[in-house]
C-alpha positions in Angstrom: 152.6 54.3 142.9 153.2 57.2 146.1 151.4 59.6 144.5 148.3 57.1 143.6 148.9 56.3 148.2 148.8 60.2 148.6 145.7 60.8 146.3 143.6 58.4 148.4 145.0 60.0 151.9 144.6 63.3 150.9 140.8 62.5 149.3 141.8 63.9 146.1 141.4 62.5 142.2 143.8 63.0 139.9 142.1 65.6 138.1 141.4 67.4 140.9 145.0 67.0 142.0 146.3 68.4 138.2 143.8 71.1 138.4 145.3 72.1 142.2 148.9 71.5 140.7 148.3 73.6 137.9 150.0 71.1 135.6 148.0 69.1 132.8 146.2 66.4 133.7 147.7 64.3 130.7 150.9 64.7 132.5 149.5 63.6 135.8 148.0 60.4 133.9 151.2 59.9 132.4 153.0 60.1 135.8 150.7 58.1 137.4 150.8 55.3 134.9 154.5 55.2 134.6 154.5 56.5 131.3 156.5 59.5 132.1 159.1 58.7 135.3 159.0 62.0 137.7 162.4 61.9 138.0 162.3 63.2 134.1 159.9 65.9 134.8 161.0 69.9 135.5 161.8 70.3 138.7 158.5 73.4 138.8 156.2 70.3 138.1 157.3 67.8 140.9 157.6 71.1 143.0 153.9 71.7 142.3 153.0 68.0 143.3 154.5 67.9 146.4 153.2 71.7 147.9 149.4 70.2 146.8 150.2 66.8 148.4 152.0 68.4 151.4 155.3 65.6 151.1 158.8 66.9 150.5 159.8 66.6 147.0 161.9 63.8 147.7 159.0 61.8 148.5 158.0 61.5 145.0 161.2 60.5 143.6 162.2 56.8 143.4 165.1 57.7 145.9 163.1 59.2 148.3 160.7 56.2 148.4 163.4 53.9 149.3 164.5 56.3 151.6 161.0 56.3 153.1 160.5 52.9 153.0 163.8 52.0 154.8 163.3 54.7 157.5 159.9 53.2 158.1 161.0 49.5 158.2 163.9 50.4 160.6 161.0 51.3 163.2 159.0 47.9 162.9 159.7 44.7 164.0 162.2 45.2 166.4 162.6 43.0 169.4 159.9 43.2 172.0 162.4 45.1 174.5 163.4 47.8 172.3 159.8 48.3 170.7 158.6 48.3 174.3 161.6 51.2 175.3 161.1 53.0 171.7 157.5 53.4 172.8 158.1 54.6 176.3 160.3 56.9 175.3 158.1 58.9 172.3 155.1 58.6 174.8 157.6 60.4 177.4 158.7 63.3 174.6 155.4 63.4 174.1 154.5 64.0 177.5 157.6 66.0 179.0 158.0 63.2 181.4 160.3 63.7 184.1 161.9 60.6 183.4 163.4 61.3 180.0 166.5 60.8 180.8 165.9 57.5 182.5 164.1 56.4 179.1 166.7 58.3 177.0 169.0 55.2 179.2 166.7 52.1 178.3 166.1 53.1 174.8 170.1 53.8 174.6 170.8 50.1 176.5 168.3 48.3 174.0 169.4 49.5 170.8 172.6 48.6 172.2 171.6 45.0 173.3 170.0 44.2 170.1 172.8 44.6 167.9 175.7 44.0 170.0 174.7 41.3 172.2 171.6 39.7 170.6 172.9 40.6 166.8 169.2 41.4 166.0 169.8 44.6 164.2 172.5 45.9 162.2 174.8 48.9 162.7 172.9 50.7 160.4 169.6 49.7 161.9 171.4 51.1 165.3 172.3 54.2 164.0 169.6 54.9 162.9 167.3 54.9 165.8 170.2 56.1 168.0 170.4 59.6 165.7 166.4 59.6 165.3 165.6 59.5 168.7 168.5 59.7 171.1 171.2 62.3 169.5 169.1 65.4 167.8 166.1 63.7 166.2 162.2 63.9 167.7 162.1 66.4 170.3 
């Protein structure tokens, strides 16, 4: 389960986690065993949760880990060409580069190449990484 990922990353137990949370540790338990679904829970307790594991309170519901999930897997395994131009262009944000905008261009060509040409991603895929990175996402 997320939170059981989290408790690990963050170094925390789960009564350690409760106690931080302010919320009983029989309801953590019962949370973390699947018991109790957190979508069923006030919104005051997954509130609590997510401010103690610093994650949006979408993280925690089942929605908002196949969001996650999804968003994650649309940056991995991509074609060696557009992994290779998604790289240069973070590590140019990154570093102000003066050649943003000619990475902005090869990011923009291989997304572009991969699902038109090559049919390696979908639309969605596409969209994705062109909104993330190329119109308003990581700068």
């Amino acid at each position: 389960m997320i939170i059981d990922n989290l408790l690990v990353k963050r170094g925390l137990t789960k009564y350690r986690l409760a106690v931080k949370a302010e919320i009983p540790h029989a309801t953590l338990n019962d949370i973390c065993s699947g018991k109790t679904r957190i979508e069923k829970c006030s919104a005051e307790t997954v509130y609590k949760l997510a401010k103690v594991l610093e994650v949006p309170m979408e993280l925690l519901t089942e929605d908002g880990i196949y969001q996650s999930k999804r968003e994650k897997a649309y940056e991995y395994g991509l074609p060696e060409y557009l992994q290779h131009d998604l790289d240069a262009y973070k590590e140019g944000l990154k570093n102000k580069s003066t050649l943003l905008d000619c990475l902005w261009s090869e990011l923009y060509g291989s997304i572009n190449l991969a699902q038109i040409s090559d049919g390696i991603i979908t639309s969605e895929h596409a969209d994705y990484l062109r909104n993330k990175y190329l119109f308003g996402g990581e700068k």
